[in-house]
C-alpha positions in Angstrom: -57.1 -12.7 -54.5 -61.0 -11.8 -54.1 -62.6 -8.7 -53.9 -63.4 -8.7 -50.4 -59.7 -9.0 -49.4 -59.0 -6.0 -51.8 -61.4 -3.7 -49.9 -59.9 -5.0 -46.5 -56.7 -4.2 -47.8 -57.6 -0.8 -48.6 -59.7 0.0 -45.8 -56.9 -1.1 -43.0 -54.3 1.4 -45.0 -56.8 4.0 -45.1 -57.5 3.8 -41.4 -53.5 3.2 -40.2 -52.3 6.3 -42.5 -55.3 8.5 -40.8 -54.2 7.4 -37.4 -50.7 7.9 -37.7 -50.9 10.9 -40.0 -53.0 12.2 -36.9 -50.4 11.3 -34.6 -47.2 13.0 -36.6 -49.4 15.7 -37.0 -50.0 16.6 -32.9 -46.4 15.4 -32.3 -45.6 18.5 -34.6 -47.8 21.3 -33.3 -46.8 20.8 -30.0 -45.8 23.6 -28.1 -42.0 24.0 -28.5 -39.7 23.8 -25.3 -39.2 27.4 -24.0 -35.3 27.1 -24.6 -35.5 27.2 -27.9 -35.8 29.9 -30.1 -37.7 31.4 -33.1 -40.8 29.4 -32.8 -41.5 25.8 -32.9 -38.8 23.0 -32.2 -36.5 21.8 -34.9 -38.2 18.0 -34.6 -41.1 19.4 -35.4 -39.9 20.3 -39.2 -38.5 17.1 -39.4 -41.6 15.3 -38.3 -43.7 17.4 -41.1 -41.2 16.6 -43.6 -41.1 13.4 -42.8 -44.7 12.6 -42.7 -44.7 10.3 -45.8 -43.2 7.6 -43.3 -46.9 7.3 -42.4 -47.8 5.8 -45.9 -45.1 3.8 -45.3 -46.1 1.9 -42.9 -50.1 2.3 -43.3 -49.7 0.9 -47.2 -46.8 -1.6 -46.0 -48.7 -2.3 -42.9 -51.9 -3.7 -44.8 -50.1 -5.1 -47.8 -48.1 -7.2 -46.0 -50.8 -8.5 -43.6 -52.5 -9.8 -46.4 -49.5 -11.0 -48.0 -48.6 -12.9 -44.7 -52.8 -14.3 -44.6 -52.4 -16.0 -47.7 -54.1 -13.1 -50.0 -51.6 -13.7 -53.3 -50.6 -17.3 -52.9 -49.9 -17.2 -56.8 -48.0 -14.5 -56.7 -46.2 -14.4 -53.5 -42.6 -13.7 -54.7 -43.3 -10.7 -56.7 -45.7 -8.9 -54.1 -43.0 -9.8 -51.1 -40.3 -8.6 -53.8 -42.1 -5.5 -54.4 -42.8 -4.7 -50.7 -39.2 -5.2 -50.1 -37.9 -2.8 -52.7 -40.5 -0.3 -51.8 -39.3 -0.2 -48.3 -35.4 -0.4 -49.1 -36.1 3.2 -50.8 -38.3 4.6 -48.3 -36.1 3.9 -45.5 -33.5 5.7 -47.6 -35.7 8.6 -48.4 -36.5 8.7 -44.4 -32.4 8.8 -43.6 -32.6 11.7 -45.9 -35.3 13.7 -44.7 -33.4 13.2 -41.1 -30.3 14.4 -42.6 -30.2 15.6 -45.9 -27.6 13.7 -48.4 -26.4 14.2 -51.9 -28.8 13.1 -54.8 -26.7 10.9 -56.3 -26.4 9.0 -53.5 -29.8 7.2 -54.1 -29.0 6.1 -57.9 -26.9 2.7 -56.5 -30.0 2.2 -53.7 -32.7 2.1 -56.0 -31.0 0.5 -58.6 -30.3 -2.3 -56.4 -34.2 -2.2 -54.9 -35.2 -2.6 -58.5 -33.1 -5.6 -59.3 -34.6 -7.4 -55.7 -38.0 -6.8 -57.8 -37.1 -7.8 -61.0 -35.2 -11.1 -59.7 -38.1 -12.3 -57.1 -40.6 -11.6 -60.0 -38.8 -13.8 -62.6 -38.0 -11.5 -65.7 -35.9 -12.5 -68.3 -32.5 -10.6 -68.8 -34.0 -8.4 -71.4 -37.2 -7.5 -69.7 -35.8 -7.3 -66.8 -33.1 -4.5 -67.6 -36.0 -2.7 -69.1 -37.8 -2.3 -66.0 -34.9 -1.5 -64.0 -34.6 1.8 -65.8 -38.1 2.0 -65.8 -38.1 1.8 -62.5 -35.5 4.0 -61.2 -36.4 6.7 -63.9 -40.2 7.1 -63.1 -39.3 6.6 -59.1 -37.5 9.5 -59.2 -40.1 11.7 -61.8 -42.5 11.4 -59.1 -40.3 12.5 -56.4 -39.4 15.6 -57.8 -43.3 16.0 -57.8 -43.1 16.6 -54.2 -42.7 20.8 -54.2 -46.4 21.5 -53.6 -48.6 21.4 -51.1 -50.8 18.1 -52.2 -49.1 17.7 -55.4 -47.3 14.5 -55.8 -50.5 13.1 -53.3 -53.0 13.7 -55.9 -51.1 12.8 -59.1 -49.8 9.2 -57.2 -53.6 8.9 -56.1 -55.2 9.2 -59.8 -51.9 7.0 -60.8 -52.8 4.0 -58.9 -56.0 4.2 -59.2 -55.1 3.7 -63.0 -52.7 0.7 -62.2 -55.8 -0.5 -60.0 -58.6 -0.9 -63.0 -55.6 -2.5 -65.3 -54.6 -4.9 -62.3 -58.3 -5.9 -61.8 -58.7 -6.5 -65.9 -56.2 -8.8 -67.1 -53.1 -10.3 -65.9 -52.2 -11.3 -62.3 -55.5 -10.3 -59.7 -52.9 -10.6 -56.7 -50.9 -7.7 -58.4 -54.6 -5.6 -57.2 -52.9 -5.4 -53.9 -50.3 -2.7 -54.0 -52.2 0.1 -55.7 -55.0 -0.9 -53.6 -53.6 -0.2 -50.6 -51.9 2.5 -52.0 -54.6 4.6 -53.1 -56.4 4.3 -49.7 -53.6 5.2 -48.0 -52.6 8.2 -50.4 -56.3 9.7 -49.9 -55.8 9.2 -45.9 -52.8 11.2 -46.0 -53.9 13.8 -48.6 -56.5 14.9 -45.8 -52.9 16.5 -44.3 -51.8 17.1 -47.0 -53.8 19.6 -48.6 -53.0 23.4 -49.0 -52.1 24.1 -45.8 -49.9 21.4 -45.9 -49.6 19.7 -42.0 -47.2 16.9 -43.3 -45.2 16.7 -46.5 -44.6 12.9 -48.0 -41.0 14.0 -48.4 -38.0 11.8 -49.5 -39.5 9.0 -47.8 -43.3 8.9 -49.0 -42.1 10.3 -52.8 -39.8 7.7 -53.6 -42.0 4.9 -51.8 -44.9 6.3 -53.8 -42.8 6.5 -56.8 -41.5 3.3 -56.7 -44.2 1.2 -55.7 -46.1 3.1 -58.9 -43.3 2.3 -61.0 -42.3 -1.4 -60.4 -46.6 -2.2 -59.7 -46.7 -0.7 -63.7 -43.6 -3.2 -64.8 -45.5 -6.4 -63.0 -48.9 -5.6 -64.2 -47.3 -5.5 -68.2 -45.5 -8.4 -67.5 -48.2 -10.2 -66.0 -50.7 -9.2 -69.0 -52.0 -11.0 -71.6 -50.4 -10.7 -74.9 -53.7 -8.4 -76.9 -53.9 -6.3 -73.8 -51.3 -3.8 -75.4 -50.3 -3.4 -72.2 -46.4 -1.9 -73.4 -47.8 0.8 -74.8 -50.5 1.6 -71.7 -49.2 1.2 -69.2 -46.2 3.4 -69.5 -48.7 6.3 -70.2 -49.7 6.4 -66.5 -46.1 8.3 -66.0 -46.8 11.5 -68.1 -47.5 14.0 -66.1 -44.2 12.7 -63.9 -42.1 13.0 -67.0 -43.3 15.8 -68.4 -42.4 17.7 -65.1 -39.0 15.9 -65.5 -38.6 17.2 -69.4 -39.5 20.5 -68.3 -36.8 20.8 -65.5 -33.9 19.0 -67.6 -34.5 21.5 -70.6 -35.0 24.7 -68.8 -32.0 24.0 -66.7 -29.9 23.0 -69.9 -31.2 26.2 -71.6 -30.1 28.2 -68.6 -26.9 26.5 -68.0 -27.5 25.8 -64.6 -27.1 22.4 -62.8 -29.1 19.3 -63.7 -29.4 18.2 -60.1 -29.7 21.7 -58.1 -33.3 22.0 -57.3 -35.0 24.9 -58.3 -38.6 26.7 -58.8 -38.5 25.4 -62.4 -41.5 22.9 -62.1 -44.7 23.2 -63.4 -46.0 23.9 -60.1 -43.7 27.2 -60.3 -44.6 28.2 -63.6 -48.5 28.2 -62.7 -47.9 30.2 -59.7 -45.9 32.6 -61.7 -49.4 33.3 -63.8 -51.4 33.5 -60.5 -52.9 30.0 -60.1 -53.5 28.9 -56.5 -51.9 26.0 -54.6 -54.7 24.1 -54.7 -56.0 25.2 -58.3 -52.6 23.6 -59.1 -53.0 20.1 -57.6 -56.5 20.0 -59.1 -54.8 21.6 -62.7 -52.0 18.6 -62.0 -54.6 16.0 -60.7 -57.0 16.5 -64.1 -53.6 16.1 -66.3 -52.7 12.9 -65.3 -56.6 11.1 -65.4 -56.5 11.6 -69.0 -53.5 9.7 -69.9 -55.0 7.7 -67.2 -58.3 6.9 -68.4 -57.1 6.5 -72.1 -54.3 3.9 -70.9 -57.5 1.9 -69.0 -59.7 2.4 -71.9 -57.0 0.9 -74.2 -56.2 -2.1 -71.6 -59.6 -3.0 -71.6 -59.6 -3.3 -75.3 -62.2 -0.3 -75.6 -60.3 2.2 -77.7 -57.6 1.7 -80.6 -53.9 1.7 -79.4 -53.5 4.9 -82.0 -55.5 7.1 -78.8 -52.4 6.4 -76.6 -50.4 9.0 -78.9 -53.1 12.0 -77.9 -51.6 12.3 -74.1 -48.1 12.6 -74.9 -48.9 14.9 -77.9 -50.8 17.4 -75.5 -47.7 16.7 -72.9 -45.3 17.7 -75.3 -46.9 20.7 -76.0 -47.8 21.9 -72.5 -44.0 21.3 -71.8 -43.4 23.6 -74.5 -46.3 26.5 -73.9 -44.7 26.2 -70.3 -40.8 26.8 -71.1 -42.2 30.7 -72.3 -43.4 31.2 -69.2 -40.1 32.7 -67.0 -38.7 30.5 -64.5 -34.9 32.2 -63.3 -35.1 35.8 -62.4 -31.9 37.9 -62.6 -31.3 39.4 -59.5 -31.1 43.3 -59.6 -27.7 45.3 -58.7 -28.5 47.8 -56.0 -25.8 50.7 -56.8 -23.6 50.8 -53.9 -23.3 53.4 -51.2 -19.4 54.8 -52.6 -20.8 55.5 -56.4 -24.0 56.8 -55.0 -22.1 59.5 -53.0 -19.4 60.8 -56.1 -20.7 63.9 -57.3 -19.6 65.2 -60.9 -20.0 68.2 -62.2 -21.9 69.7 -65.5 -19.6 67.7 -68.5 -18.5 69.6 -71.4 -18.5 68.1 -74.7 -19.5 65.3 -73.1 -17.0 64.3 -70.7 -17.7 64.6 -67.0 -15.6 67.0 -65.3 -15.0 65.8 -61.2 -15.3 68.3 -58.9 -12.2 69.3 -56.6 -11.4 67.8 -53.3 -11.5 70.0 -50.4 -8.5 71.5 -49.1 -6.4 69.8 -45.8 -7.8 70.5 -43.2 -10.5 72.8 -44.6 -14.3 72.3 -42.9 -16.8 70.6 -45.1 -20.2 72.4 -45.1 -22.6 71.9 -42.0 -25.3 69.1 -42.4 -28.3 70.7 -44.2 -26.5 74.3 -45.4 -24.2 72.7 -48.1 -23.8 73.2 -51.5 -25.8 70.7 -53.1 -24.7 67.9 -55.0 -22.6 68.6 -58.5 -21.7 72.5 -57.6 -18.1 72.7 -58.7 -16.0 74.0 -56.1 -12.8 76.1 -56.1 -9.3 74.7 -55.6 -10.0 76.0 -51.1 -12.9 73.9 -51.6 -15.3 76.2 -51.2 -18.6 76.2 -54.2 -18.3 78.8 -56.5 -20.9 81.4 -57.0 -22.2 82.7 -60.2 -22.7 86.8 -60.5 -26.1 88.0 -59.7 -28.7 88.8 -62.7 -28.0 92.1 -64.4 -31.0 91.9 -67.1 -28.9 92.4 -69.8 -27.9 90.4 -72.7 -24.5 88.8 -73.2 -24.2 90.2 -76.4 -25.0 93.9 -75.0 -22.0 93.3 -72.4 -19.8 92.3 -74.8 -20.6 95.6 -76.8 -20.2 98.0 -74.3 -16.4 96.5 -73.5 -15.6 96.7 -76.8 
């Protein structure tokens, strides 16, 4: 595949994600319809949630009208294989955002998208195993990306760009394609998807972006030459993804709460805790993953030792950790109820409290606002008891003039 179908590529997904992203975005802000309440109409959540259908179909759209002109004649199979897989998820992810499902759910549907990829590619048994879990592990790291405003967007755009420059240096030049086309149509949408957030990638756009990140990285190694390192490299691209997903696993484990309840437990949630922005956190996010990035490119391209590859995951593992001290669950506070609030108790004596009496049957209780305030003990009518006025003189003189 040449250059100039490269750039075509990307430029007709850039301009059919703007266009429709456009579109789902008006079709949202419309006006709602005046029967229905509390704002804007229900469709209009679900077409911002389901505004990653736009990459969809802008990426798929321009991928598979060069696959169709002739663009990867070599590699025809694995492309079509990986369009096809990408789409199987993303139509799943779109059935979700309509109508939300269990997680689980997915596990059997991706699985069996990333078999379709590894079978049309031509992997052998042990290889192709491998990237199944690959696949289906990093697919959904990146989707759980997807809780801020431009987040998964940024880190899938600096991502592919990285699977781009190893596509373009070694292995298979059809395998170009997909990123291409995937990072013009991930900076088309991020133009809505930027704090404030218009349109969310959600289900649909995550696990397509995910995916097509994740099986593009399995082709691309298999497809490189043998001194490329490439199975070390490549697989550095998912960091920032994983660590998010190492983060999650162990806080929840630590906290004994469910491994597949979704909470604010990210990384996202922890910045925001210690006052970083929205935005400061997709560019905090977005400058993460280009150095993994960069250093896996670097090291494809045979311009740095393979030993540099052990630098990103080091500084991963210890953000992950610096990250876990920062508080994540809060404990929700006990307001005292309105019954205990009310009990009076009178002064204790030695220590244990000694209750006041209850009124008398059918005795009046004091009017509102001339009462005997709270903890006066009270005689056995119900009435408070009144100590004897002040005489200025001592107990002890009392006691002698008795005596």
């Amino acid at each position: 595949m040449n250059v100039l179908g490269i750039i075509a590529s990307g430029v007709a997904a850039l301009f059919i994600t703007v266009a429709l992203a456009k579109g789902a975005r008006r079709a949202a802000l419309r006006p709602h319809a005046p029967d229905e309440p509390g704002g804007r109409a229900p469709r209009a959540a679900a077409l911002r949630r389901a505004g990653g259908a736009t990459v969809v179909l802008g990426v798929g759209t321009a991928a598979g009208g060069a696959l169709w002109l002739g663009a990867a004649d070599d590699s025809a199979g694995s492309v079509a294989g990986l369009l096809a897989g990408a789409g199987i998820v993303a139509a799943l992810g779109l059935v979700h955002d309509l109508k939300p499902f269990r997680a689980a759910l997915r596990l059997p549907v991706q699985t069996a998208a990333a078999v379709l990829v590894v079978c049309l590619a031509g992997l052998s048994p042990a290889a192709g195993v491998l990237a199944v879990l690959w696949i289906v592990l990093v697919t959904n790291a990146f989707a759980l990306l997807d809780h801020a405003d431009g987040l998964l967007t940024t880190v899938g755009l600096v991502t592919a760009a990285g699977l781009l420059a190893c596509a373009a240096l070694g292995g298979d030049p059809a395998l170009t394609l997909l990123p291409a086309t995937l990072v013009a149509g991930l900076a088309g949408f991020l133009l809505h998807n930027w704090h404030p957030a218009r349109l969310r990638l959600g289900a649909s756009g995550a696990q397509f972006t995910g995916f097509a990140l994740a099986a593009s990285g399995a082709l691309i190694q298999e497809a490189a030459p043998s001194g490329r390192a490439a199975w070390a490299a490549l697989p550095v691209l998912a960091t920032v993804a994983l660590a998010d997903t190492a983060l999650v696993l162990i806080s929840r484990r630590r906290a004994a709460r469910s491994l597949l309840r979704d909470t604010d437990d990210h990384i996202a949630h922890r910045l925001r805790r210690v006052r970083v922005t929205v935005p400061g956190t997709a560019v905090l996010l977005g400058l993460w993953a280009a150095v993994p990035v960069t250093t896996a490119a670097l090291v494809y391209a045979e311009l740095l030792h393979p030993a540099f590859l052990l630098l990103p995951p080091a500084g991963s593992v210890a953000a992950v950790f610096v990250l876990l001290r920062i508080p994540a669950y809060t404990t929700p506070r006990t307001a005292p109820s309105r019954t205990a609030s009310r009990r009076t108790t009178a002064p204790t004596t030695g220590g244990a409290a000694i209750p006041s009496a209850a009124p008398a049957p059918g005795a009046a209780g004091p009017a509102p606002g001339k009462g005997a305030p709270s903890g006066t003990a009270r005689t056995a009518a119900g009435h408070p008891t009144v100590p004897p006025p002040p005489t200025g003189r001592s107990a002890a003189g009392v006691a002698a003039e008795r005596s």
